[in-house]
C-alpha positions in Angstrom: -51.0 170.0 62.8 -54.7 171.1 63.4 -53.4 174.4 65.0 -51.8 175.2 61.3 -54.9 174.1 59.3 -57.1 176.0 61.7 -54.8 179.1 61.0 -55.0 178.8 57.6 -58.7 178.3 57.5 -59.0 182.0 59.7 -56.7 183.8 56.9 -58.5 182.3 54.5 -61.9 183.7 56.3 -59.9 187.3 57.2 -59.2 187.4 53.5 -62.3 186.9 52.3 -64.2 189.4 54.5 -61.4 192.1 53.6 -62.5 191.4 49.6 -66.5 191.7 50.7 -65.5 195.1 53.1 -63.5 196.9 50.1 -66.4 197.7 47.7 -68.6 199.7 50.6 -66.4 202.3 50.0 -65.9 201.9 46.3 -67.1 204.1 43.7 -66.8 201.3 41.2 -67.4 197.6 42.2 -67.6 194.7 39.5 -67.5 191.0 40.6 -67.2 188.0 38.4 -65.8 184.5 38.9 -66.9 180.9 37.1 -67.8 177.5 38.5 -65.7 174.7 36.3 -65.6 171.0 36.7 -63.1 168.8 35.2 -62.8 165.1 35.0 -60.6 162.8 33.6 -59.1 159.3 33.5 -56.0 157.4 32.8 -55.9 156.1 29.0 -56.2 152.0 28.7 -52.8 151.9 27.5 -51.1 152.8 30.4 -49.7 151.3 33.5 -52.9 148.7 34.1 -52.4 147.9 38.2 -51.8 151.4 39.1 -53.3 154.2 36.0 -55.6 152.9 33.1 -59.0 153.7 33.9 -57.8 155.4 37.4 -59.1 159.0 37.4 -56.5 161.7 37.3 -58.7 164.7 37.2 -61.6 165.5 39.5 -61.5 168.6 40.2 -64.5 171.0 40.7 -64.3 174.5 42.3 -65.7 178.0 42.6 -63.7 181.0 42.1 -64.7 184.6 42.6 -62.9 187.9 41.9 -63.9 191.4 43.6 -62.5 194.2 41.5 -63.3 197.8 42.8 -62.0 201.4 42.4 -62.0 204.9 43.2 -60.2 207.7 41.6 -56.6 206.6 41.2 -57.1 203.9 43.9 -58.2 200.2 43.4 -58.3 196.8 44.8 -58.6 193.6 43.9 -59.3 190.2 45.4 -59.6 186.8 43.9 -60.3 183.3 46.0 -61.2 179.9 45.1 -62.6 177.1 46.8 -63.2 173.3 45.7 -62.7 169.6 45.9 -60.3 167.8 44.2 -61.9 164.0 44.4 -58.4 162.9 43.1 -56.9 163.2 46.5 -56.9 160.6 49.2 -58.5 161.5 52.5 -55.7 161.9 55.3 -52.9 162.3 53.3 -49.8 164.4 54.2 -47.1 166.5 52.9 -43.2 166.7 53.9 -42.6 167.9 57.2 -41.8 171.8 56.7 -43.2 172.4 53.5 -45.7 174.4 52.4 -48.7 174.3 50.4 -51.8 177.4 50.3 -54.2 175.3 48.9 -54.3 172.1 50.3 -57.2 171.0 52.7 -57.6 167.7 54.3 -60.0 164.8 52.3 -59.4 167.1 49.1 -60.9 170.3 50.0 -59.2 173.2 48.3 -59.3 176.6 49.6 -56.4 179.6 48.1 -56.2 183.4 47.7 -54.7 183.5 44.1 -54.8 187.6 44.6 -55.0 190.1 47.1 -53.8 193.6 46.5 -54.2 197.3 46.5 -52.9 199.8 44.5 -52.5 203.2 43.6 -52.2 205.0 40.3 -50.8 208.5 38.9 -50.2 209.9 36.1 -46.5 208.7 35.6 -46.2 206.6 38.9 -47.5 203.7 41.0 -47.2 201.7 43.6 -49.4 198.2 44.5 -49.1 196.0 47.9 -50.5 192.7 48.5 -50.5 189.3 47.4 -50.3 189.1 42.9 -49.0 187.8 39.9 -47.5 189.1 36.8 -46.1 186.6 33.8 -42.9 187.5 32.1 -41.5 186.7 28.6 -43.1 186.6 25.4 -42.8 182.5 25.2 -46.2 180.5 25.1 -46.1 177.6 27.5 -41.7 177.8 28.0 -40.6 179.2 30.9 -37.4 181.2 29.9 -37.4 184.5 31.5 -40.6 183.8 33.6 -38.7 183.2 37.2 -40.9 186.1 39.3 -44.1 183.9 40.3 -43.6 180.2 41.8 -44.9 177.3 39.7 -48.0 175.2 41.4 -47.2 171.5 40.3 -49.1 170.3 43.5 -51.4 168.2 41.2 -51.7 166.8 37.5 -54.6 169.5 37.7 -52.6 172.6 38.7 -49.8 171.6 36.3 -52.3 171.2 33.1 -54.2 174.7 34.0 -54.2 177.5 32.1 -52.4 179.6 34.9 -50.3 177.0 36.9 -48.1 180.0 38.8 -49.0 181.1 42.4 -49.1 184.8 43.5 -46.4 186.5 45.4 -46.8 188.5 48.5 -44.8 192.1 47.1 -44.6 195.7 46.5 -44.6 196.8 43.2 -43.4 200.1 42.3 -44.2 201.3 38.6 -43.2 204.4 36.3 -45.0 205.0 33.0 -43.3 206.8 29.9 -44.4 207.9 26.7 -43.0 204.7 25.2 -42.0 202.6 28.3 -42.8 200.9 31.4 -40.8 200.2 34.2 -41.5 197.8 37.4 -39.4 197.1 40.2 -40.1 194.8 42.6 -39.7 194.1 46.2 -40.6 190.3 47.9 -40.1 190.3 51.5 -41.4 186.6 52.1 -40.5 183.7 50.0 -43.2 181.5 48.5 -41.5 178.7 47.1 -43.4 176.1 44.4 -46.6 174.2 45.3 -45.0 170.4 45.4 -46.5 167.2 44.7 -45.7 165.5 48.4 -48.8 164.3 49.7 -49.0 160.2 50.4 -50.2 158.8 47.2 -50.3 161.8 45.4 -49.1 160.5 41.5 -46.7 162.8 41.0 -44.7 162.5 44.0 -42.3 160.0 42.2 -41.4 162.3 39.8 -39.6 164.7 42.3 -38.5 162.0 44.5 -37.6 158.1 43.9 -39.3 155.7 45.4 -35.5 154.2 45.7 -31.6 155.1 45.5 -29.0 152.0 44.5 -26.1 152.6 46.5 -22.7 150.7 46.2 -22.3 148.4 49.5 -18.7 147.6 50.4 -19.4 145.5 52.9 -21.9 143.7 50.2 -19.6 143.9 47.4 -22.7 144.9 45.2 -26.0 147.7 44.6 -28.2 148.0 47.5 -31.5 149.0 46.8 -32.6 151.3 49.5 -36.5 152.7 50.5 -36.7 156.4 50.3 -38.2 158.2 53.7 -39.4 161.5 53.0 -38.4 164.6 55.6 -38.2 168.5 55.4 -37.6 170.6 53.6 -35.6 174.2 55.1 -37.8 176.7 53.9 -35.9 179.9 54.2 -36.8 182.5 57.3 -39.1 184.7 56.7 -37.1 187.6 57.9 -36.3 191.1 55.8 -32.8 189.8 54.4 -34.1 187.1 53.0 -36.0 189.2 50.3 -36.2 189.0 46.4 -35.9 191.8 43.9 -36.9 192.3 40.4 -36.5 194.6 37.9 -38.5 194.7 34.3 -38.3 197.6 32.1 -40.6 197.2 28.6 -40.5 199.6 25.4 -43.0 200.2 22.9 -42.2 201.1 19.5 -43.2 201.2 16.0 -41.2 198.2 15.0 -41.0 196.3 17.9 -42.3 196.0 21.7 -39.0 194.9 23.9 -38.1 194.3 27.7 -35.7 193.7 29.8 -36.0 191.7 32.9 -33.7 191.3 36.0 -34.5 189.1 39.3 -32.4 188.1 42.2 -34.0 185.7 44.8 -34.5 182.1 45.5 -34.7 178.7 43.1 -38.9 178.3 43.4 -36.7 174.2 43.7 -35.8 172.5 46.6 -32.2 171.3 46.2 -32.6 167.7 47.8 -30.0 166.1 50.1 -29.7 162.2 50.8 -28.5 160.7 53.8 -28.1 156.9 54.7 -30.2 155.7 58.0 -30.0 152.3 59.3 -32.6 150.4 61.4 -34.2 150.2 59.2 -32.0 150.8 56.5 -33.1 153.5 54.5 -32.3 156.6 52.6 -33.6 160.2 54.0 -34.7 162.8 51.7 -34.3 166.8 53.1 -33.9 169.8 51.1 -32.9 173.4 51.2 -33.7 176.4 48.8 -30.5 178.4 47.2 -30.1 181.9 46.1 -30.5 182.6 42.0 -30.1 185.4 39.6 -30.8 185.8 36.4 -31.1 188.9 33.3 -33.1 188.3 30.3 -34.6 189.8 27.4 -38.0 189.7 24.6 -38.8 191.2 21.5 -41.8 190.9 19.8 -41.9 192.3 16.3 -45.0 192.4 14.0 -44.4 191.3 10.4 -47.9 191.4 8.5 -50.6 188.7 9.6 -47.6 187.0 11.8 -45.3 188.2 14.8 -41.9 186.8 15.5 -40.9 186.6 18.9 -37.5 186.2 20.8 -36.3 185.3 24.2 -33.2 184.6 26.4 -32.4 184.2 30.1 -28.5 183.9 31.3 -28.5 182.6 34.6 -25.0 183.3 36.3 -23.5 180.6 38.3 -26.8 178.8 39.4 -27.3 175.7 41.8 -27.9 172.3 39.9 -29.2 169.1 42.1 -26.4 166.6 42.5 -27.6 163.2 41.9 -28.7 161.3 44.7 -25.8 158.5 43.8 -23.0 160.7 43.8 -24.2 162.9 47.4 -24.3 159.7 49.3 -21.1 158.5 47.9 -19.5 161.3 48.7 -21.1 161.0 52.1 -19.8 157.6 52.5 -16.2 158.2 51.5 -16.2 161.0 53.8 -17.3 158.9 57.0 -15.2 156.8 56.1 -11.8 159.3 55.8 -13.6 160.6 59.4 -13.1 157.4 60.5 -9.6 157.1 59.7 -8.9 160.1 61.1 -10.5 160.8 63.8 -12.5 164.4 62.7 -16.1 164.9 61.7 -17.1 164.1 58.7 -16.8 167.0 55.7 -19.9 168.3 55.3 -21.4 167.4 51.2 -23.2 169.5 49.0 -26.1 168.8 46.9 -25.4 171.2 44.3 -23.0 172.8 42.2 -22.6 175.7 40.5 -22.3 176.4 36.8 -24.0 179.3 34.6 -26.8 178.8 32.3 -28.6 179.9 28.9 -32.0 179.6 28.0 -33.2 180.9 24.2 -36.3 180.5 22.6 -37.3 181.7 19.0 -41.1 181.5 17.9 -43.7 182.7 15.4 -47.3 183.6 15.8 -49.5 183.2 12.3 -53.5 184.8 12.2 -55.3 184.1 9.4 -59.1 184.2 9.2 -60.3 182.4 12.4 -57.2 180.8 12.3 -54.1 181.0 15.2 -51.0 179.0 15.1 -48.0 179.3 17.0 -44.9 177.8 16.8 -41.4 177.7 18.9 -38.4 176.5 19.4 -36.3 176.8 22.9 -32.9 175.7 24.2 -31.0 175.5 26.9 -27.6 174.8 28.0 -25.6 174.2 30.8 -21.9 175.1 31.2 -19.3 172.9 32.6 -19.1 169.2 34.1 -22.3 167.2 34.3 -21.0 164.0 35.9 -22.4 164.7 39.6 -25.0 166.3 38.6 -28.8 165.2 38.3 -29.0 166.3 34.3 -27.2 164.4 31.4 -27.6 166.5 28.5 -25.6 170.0 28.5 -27.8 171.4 25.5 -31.6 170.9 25.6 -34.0 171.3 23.0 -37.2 171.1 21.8 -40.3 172.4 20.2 -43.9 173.4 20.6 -46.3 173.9 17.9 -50.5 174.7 18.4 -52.9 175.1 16.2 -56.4 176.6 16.9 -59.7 177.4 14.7 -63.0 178.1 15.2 -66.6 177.4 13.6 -70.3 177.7 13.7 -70.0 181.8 14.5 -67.0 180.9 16.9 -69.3 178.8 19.2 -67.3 175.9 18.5 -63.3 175.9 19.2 -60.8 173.1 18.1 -57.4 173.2 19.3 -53.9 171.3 18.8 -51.3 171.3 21.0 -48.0 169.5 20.9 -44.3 169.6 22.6 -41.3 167.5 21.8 -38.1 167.2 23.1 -35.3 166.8 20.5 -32.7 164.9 23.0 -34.5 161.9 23.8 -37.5 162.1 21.2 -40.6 162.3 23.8 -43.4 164.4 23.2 -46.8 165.3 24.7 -50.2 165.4 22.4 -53.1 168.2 23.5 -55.9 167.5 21.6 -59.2 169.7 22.8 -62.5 171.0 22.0 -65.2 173.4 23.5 -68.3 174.0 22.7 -70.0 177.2 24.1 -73.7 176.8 25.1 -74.2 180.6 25.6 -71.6 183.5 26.7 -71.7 182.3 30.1 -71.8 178.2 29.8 -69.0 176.5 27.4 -68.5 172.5 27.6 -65.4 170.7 26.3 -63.0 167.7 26.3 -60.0 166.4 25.4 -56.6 164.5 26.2 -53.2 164.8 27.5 -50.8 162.1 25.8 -47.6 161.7 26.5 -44.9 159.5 24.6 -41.9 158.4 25.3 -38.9 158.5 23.3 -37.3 155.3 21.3 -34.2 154.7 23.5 -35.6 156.5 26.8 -38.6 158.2 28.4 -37.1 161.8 28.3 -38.8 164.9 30.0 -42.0 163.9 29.0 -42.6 160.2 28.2 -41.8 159.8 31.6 -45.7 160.9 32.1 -46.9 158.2 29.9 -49.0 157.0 32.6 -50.6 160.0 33.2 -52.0 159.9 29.1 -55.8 161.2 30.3 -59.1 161.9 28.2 -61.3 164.5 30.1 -64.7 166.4 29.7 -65.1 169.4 31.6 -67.4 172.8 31.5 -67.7 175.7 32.8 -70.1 178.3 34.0 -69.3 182.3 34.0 -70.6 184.9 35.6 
């Protein structure tokens, strides 16, 4: 284990030096970063052994970018380091996973970019670790599959950019009235997870239990989950992703087209019965997706309408933990009888899905509000799988507007989901000092629905009020 840290912490060093080396040949060389601090704890309503009053946020970090060119050449490196005072000394993650950021006793240390590129007039090409967003949705992932999402921490999760880079070659071709970028990602980086010891989000990937049906008993056994590893997939040249995303400019309308075939960012989790002790042990393996989408944005006066869908052919969907270790047991049992090895159980099926989202973006005088709807369905039987509802729905709506020569900046933010009536409240406010220091606060409330939790009530113990700030330079 300390050989790996110790390697990470010598890449970490290698990629810094690289950034410092690149501008003593530049032409052009401008550096910037910020130093932000945010802190934040549990509301009193919630859970009061284990969240009101704990802190959820407590993060503070420095992040510095390097951005340098020459001619039709440039680089560009980004790195942050920091302590998040949330995390508990000498924790650990899942054996096999993996995670760029995370230090022991909090210490947080990441290359969010690292890349060089080259431009022409038509044509270009750019190598090295970077991100790019897809989709014209605010806040809904529909078509926006290329870059991994970081939910590592309630921190990562609630920032403004909460995907991680890719290590890729990016191949572009500019037009008159069109882009084009196609893709190449040799190694797979799948999504920053939340499997530290004692890390509060952990539970919401992985029960802290399974009920299983005991013959023997004649009734539910309540089993203890033990965490193991996850098969990350080999980093070898077959295993690569490709993506495609063409975008067209016109007088009506801006529109793209996007196309990706890779890996789920999602472990696909498999459940298998130990005994002595008796307990129920957690795996997982990553599985191949594809997907095609489309956006439109289209101006119309002060307000733009914008439209997006994803079709996802025959995708992987988690099986339930219940219904794999059933299976498992009735196959044991069938072995038994028989005398062969057991038949070996999946822990996901296939079915094809739709994602849609419709939204609007209005601009009056220091004004901005936005507005969406999305959906999403899922084709087929549901009964083994890990998701009740074949359509899903819901909405987002924020409202923004500033005062006092747009020092001051008061924002709304909401999200509810229509099948189970749970939402989640953004309140927030930021006051900037001068054009380099900006203070604020604010809260992340989440509600659960009248008859369940849902998607989002099942935070309701993470409901936090925060104050943070932030220094640019």
């Amino acid at each position: 284990m300390m050989t790996k840290k110790k390697g990470r912490m010598l890449a970490l060093l290698s990629a810094l030096t690289l950034s410092c080396a690149l501008p003593l040949a530049a032409q052009e060389v401008m550096f910037s970063g910020d130093v932000k601090t945010s802190q934040g704890a549990a509301a009193p309503w919630t859970e009061s052994d284990s969240s009101a009053g704990y802190f959820i946020l407590g993060n503070t970090s420095f992040t510095g970018k390097i951005d340098t060119w020459y001619d039709k050449s440039s680089a560009y490196a980004e790195g942050t380091i920091g302590y998040d005072g949330t995390k508990q000394a000498g924790s650990t993650a899942a054996e096999g996973s993996e995670s760029s950021s995370a230090l022991p006793g909090g210490f947080i240390a990441s290359i969010s970019e690292l890349w060089l590129d080259y431009t022409d007039s038509s044509w270009g090409i750019r190598i090295g670790r970077q991100k790019k967003a897809w989709g014209a949705a605010d806040g809904v992932d529909i078509t926006n599959v290329l870059c991994p999402s970081d939910m590592s921490s309630f921190a990562a999760m609630t920032a403004d950019d909460s995907k991680l880079a890719i290590d890729s070659v990016r191949f572009s071709y500019n037009g008159d009235t069109f882009t084009a970028d196609l893709w190449w990602i040799p190694i797979f980086t799948p999504a920053a997870l939340p499997l530290d010891e004692g890390n509060s989000l952990r539970k919401f990937l992985i029960p802290a239990s399974v009920d299983i049906n005991s013959p023997v008993a004649g009734s539910k056994l309540t089993l203890p989950i033990k965490l193991g590893s996850l098969g990350i997939p080999e980093k070898a040249i077959w295993n690569g992703e490709y993506a495609l995303n063409v975008s067209g400019y016109f007088s009506s309308l801006d529109a793209s087209f996007y196309a990706f075939y890779g890996w789920d960012d999602m472990p696909f989790l498999d459940y298998t019965l130990e005994m002595n002790p008796s307990a129920i042990k957690v795996s997982g393996s990553y599985e191949h997706m594809a997907m095609i989408g489309a956006d439109a944005s289209i101006p119309l006066g002060e307000t733009v309408l914008r439209l997006e869908t994803a079709f996802f052919p025959q995708r992987h969907f988690q099986k339930s933990a219940e219904s794999i270790i059933q299976e498992k047991m009735e196959a044991a049992a069938l072995a038994a009888q028989t005398g062969t090895s057991p038949a070996e159980t999946e822990t996901s099926e296939k079915r094809n899905q739709l994602s849609a989202l419709a939204g609007i973006d209005w601009m009056p005088s220091g004004w901005t509000l936005t507005a969406q709807y999305y959906c999403d369905i899922v084709f087929g039987d549901l009964a083994k799988l890990d998701r009740s509802e074949t359509y899903s729905h819901g909405a987002t709506i924020s409202i923004s507007k500033t005062f006092l020569d747009e020092t001051l900046e008061a924002s709304l933010s909401g999200l509810v989901g229509f099948n189970d009536f749970d939402s989640m409240i953004s309140p927030s406010v930021k006051y900037s000092l001068s054009d380099q220091i900006s203070l604020g606060g604010g809260a992340y409330i989440f509600l659960p629905g009248p008859d369940k939790d849902g998607e989002y009530g099942a935070y309701k113990d993470l409901s936090t009020f925060y104050i943070n700030a932030k220094y640019s330079f």
